[in-house]
N, C-alpha and C positions, 0 to 999 in steps of 0.2 A: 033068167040065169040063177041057179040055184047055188044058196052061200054052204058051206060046209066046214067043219076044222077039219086038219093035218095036219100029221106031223112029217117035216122035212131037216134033213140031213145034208149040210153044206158044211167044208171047209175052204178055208179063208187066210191070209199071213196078213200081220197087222203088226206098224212098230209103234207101242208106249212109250212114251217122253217119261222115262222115271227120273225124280231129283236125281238119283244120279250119274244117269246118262246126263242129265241137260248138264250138271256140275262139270262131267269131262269136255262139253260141246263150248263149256263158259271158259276152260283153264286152258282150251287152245289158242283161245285172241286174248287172252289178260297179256297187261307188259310184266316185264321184271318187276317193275313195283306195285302192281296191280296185284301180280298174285301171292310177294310176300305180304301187301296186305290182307289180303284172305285167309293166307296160314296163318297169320298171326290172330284172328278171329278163330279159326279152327281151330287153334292150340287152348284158346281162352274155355270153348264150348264145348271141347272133348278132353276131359281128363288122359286118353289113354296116349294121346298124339305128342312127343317131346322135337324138339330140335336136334339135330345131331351136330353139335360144335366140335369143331377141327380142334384140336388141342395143341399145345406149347408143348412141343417136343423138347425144348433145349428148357425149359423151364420143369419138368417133369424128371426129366433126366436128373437136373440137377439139385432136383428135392428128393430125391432118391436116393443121392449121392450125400447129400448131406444127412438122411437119416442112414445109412445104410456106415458111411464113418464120421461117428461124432471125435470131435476132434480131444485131443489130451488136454489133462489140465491146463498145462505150461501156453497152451499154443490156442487160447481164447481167443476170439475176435474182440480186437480193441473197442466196441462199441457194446459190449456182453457186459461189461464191471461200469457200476456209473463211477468207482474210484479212478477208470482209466481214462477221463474227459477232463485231467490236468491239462495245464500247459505244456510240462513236459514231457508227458506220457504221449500226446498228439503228438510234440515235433517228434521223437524216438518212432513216431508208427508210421509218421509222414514224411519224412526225409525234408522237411523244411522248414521255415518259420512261420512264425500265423500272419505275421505282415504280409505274407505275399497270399495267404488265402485271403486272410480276411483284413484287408489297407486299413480301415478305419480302427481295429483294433489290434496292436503292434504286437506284437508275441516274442519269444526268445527267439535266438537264432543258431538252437539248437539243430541239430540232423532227425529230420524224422526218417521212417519205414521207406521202404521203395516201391508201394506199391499202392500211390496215389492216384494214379489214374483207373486202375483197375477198383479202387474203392468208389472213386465218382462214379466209373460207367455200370458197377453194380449197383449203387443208390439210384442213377437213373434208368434202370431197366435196358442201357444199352451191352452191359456186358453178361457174367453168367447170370445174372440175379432174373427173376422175372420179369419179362420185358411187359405184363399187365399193369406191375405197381408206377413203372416211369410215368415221366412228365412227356404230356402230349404238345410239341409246338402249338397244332389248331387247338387246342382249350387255353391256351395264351395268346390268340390272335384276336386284336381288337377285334367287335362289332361291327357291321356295317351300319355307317347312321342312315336313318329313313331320312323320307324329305318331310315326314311329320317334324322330326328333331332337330332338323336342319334349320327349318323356318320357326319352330316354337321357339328357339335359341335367338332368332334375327325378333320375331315380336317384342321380346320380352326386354331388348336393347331399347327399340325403336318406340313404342310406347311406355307412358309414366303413368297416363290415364288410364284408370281401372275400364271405364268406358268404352276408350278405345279401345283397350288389347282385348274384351269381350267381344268386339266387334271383327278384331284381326282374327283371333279363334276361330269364330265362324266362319271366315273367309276361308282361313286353312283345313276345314274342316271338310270345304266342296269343293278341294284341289283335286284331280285326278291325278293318275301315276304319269302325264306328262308334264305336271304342270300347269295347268287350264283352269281357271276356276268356273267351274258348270252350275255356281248358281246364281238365282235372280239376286239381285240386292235390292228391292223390293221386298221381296217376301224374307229377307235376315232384318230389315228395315221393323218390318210390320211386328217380327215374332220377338226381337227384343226392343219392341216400344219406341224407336228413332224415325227420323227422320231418312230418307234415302241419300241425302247429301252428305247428312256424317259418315252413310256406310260409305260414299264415293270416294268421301276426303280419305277414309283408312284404307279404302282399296289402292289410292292413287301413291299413296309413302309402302304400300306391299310391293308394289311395283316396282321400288327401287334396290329390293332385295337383291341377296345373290345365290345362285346366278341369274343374269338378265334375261328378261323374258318371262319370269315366276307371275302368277297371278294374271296374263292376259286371258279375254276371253273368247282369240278368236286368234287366228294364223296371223294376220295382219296387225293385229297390235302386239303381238310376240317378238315378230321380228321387228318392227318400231321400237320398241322400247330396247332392241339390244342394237339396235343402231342411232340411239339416243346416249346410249350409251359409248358409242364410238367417235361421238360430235359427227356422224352421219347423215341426218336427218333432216338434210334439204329438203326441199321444194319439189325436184325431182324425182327423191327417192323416193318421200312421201307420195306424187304420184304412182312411181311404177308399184312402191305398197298395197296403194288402195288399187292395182288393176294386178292379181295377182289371177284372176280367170285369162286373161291374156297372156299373161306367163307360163301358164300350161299349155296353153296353146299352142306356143312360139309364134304369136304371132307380133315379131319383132317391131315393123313397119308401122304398125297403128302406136306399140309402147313409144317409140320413139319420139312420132306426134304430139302423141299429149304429155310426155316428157319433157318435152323441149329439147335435145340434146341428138344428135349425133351418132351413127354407129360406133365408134369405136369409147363414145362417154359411155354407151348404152352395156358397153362388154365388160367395164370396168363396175358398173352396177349391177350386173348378173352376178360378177363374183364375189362380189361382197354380200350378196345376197346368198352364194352357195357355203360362203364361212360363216353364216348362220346358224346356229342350233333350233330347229322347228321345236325339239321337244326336252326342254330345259331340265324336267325334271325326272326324265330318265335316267341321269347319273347319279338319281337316289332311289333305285329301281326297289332296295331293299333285298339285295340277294341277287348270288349269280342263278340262271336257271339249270335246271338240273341236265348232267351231263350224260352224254347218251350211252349205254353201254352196251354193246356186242354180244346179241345171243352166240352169232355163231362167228368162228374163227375159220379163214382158211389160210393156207399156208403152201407153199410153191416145195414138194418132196422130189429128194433125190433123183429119181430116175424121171422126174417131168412130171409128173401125172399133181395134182393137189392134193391135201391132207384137210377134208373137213371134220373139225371139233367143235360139241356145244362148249359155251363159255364156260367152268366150273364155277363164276364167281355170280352165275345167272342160276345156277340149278339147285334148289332149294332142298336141305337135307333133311328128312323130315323119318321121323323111325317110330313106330308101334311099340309102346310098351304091355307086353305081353305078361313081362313076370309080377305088373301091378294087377294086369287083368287076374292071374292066377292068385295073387293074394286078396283079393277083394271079393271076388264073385263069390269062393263058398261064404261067406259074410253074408250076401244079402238077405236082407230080412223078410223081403216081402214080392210078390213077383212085378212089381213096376220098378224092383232095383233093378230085378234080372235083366225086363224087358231094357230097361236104361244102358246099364254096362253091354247085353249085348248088341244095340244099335251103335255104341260108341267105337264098341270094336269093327262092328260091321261098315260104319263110316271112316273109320281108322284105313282102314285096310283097303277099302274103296280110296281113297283119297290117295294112297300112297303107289296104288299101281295106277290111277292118272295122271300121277306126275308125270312116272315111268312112261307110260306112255305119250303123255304131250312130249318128251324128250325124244323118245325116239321118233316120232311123229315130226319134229322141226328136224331133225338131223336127215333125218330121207327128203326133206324136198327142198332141204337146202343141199346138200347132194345132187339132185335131177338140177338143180338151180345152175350149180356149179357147173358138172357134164355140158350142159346147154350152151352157158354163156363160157366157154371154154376161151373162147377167141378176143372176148373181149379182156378176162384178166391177161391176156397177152398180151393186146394191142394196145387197148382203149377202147373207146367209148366209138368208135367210128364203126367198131369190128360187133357193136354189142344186136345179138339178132332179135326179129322177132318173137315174141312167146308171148303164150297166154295162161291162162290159170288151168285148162281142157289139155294143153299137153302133157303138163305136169303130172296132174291126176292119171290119164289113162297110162304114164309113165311109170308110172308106182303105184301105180291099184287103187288109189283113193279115189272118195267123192271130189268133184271141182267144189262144192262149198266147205268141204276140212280144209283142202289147200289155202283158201281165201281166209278161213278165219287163220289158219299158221302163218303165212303173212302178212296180217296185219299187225301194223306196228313193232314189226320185229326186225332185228338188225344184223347185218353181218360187214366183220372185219375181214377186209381183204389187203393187198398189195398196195392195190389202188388208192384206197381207201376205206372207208365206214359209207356203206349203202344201206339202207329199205330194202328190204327184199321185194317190195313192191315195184321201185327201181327197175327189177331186171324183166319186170313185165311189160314190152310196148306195144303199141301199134304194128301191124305190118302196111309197109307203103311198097307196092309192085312196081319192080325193074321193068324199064323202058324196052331192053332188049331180051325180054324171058328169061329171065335168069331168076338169081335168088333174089326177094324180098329182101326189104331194107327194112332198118325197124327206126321206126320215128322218133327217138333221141338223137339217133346217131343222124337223123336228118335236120333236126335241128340246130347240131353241133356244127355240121356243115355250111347251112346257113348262115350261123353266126360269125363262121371263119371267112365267108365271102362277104359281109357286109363288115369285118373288120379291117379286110384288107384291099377295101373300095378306095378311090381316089376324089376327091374333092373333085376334078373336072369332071369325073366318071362316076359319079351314082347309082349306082343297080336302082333297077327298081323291082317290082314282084317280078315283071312279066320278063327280066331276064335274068331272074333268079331262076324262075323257070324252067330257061332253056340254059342256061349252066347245068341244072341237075342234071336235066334230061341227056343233057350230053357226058356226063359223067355214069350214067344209066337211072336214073333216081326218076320214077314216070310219076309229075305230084302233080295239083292244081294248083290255080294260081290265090284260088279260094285257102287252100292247107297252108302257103306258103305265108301268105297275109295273119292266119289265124295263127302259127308259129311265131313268126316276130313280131304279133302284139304279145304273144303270149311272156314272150324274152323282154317285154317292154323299150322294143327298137321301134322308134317313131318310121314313120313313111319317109319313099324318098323326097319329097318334096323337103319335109320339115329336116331331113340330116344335110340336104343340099344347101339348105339358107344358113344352117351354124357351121355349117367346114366353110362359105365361103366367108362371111361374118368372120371366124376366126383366121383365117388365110388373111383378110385384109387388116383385120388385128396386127398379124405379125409381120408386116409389111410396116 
């Protein structure tokens, strides 16, 4: 076989991942806060890129208004002359005495002005004045204390000894955010030079902090110590404490056993068990978490049909300045400035129509979203259909994997409520009698509604859960059926049929 060169002629399509495609493929799944942090990085590293802030209209207006007419000699605002901060030059402007402004220091009780409230709510930015200079309630709203502050506060009570409260420190130091202390006292022993017994004795007076329960290091001495707190802490409870794998189990029959006591003692210690706090120190969480906010809005319009809007207060305003580019560039000195300002503009400008586009990219498939699930903003969640990510897309032109990153993590405000857009994507579970598919929330919702509305003598169990569906048309297994109501964390029917009768003989 004889080797030889040539030359060959082939064409080919090929897609490049350039930064900034990949940058538009990244700005489709960022949250609202994900990609005002990025703008806010992009504003830092491109000179040309500004914010576009909404402006104080009624503050604008009325700086205009006061340069546009300065007012007459005679007709100064009483706080313009420091001569007019008399006693009686106030009440003549304020129609009152100072006593009632100000109790602690009595004034005449001359007639001031009549136009004292309009002077506060322009000092506070609630009337014409700028509503930027008032006072903000949330910058007056106490702190929330951590549960670091809460407990250095109880140390600092509770120990005298330098020693000890070195030792409470460290304690506090390997609390988690529920509460737990996750370390060895052995090794705080070892690394400040003590004995394991002093660390025991200072863990055992942590213990009596508050709230109770602080400082255990395990579920069962948590609750112990806040039912030591309650004069609780029998013999009893102390068992059913230490068999709290039993407790998850329901396995009623054996707790009772080694309890010593009685079905109906036994119902009276499960509640007091459920007015337990497992995780004490959650109520120094340190901050509420952050609140979710609505890419997209719909809204129920006039003649029936829905009105969907991106959120404005999600759409990030972001503007190229152009007249900076025009004053700087003939400036440059050398051509790495050139090449600089123009990749800035070049990224400017990229960036600004991927917004554009990630916007209207979420408003079309929350659009096909809406169209879809039309029946369930009507109904409910009973009505809500099957879909997948492949409808959508070949519904609107798109790839199935853009659809999936604009759905993630993204939110819409509806009638109903605040959903995931992810939400309105289920399962399809096939009708018994050929008909339309059911989508698998709205079968779990069903579900839910037949085992709420069981009887203590009558306990469903899967297998006539079953045939309930089935006779409603809903064709499932007994496998899906099972895997739904762990998923709902509804126990079997065995374990619901031993607490409804348990509780039935309760209330007898």
């Amino acid at each position: 076989m004889a080797l030889a060169a040539k030359l060959q002629l082939r064409q080919s399509q090929s897609l490049v991942m350039t930064p900034q495609l990949m940058q538009s493929i990244r700005l489709l799944q960022f949250t609202h806060v994900e990609l005002e942090h990025f703008i806010d990085e992009e504003i830092e590293r491109n000179p040309l890129l500004e914010r576009a802030e909404p402006q104080d209209d009624a503050a604008s207006d009325q700086a205009q208004k006061i340069d546009a007419e300065p007012q007459a000699a005679g007709d100064g605002d009483w706080f313009e002359k420091e001569a007019g901060w008399s006693a009686e030059a106030i009440s003549e402007k304020l129609d009152t005495s100072l006593e009632n402004l100000f109790p602690d220091d009595p004034g005449t009780s001359e007639r001031l002005g009549p136009d004292l409230t309009a002077q506060w709510k322009s000092a506070s930015g609630s009337g014409g004045g700028s509503s930027s200079e008032g006072l903000d309630a949330g910058d007056m709203a106490a702190s929330a204390i951590t549960l670091r502050d809460h407990v250095g506060e109880q140390v600092a009570l509770a120990f005298a000894d330098p020693a000890a409260r070195l030792i409470a420190a460290e304690l506090a130091d390997g609390l988690d955010e529920t509460g737990y202390v996750r370390v060895d006292l052995a090794e705080i022993a070892t690394r400040l030079g003590t004995d394991t017994a002093s660390v025991a004795k200072v863990l055992a007076v942590c213990q009596t902090f508050e709230p109770a329960g602080l400082f255990a290091r395990d579920l069962a001495e948590c609750l112990s110590l806040q039912l030591a707190v309650r004069d609780r802490l029998d013999p009893a409870m102390k068992a059913l404490v230490a068999n709290l794998e039993l407790l998850a189990r329901r396995d009623f029959q054996t707790l009772k056993r080694i309890c010593g006591v009685d079905e109906e003692d036994l119902l009276d210690m499960l509640a007091e068990i459920r007015a337990l706090d497992p995780r004490p120190g959650m109520a120094f969480s340190g901050g509420a978490s952050d609140a979710i906010v609505a890419d997209v809005e719909v809204r129920a319009a006039n003649d029936g049909s829905w009105t969907v809007e991106l959120n404005a207060e999600t759409l990030p305003r972001v503007l190229v300045d152009h007249i900076y580019f025009a004053q700087v560039s003939p400036h440059a000195k050398n051509q790495a400035e050139k090449d600089f300002l123009a990749e800035c503009l070049q990224n400017a400008n990229w960036l600004t129509r991927s917004l554009d586009q990630r916007a209207k990219t979420i408003l079309k498939v929350a659009s096909e979203i809406v169209r879809q699930q039309d029946a369930f903003l009507v109904h409910g969640v009973r009505q809500l259909k099957p879909l997948n990510l492949r409808t959508v897309a070949d519904a609107i032109g798109m790839h199935e994997s853009t659809v999936s990153r604009v759905t993630a993590n993204k939110y819409m405000l509806t009638p109903r409520g605040v959903f995931e857009l992810r939400y309105f994507f289920t399962a399809s579970i096939a009708a018994s009698g050929g008909g339309d598919a059911h989508s698998s929330e709205a079968v779990r919702d069903r579900i839910k509604q037949l085992i709420d509305e069981e009887k203590p003598v009558d306990v469903l169990s899967d297998d006539a859960i079953v045939d309930m569906l089935r006779e409603s048309g809903v064709d499932i297994a007994r496998r899906t059926v099972a895997k739904y109501r762990e998923g709902m964390n509804i126990p079997s029917s065995v374990q619901r049929r031993r607490e409804k009768r348990a509780l039935a003989s309760a209330g007898r």
